[in-house]
C-alpha positions as CSV (number, residue, x, y, z in Angstrom):
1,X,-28.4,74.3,-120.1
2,X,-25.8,73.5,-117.8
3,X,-27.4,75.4,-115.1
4,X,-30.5,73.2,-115.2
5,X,-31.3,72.7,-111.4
6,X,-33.5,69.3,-110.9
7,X,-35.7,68.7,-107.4
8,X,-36.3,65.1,-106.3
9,X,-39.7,64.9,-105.0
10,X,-41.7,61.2,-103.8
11,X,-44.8,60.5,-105.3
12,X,-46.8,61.7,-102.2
13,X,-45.2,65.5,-102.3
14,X,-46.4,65.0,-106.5
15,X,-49.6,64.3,-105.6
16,X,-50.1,66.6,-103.1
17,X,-49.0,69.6,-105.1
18,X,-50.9,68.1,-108.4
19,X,-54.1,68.2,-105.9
20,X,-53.4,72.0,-104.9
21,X,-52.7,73.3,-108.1
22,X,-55.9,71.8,-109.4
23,X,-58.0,73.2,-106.5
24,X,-56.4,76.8,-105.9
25,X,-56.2,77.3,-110.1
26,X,-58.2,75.0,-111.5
27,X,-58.9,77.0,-114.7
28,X,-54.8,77.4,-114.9
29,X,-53.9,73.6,-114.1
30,X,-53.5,72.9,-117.9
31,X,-51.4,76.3,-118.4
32,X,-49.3,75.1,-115.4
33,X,-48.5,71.5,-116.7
34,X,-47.6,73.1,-120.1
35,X,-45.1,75.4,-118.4
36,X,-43.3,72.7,-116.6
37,X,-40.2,70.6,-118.2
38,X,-40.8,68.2,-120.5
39,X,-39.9,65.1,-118.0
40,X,-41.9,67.1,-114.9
41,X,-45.2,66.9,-117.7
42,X,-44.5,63.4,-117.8
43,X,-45.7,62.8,-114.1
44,X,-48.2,65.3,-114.1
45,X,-50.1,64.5,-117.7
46,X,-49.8,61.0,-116.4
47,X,-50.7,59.0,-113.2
48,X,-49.1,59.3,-110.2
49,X,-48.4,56.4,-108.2
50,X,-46.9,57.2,-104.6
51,X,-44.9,54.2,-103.9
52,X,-43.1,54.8,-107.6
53,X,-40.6,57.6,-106.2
């Protein structure tokens, strides 16, 4: 998986994108977690503090 391409993102911009998944799709927010890599489910299955990225 060499190709792998990673995005950098501070815990504001992960916050504000967990907020709009949940409230655009909120019967698909679990479906959209699941899809994501296993570290990117880490911060979204967890909490996510701003100040931490």
């Amino acid at each position: 998986m060499g190709d792998e391409k990673k995005m950098l993102v501070k815990g504001t911009s992960a916050t504000a994108l967990q907020a709009f998944i949940k409230k655009t799709f909120p019967n698909r927010y679990h479906e959209w977690v699941e899809s994501l890599p296993e570290e990117s489910k880490e911060i979204y299955s967890g909490s996510i503090m701003a100040f931490e990225f």
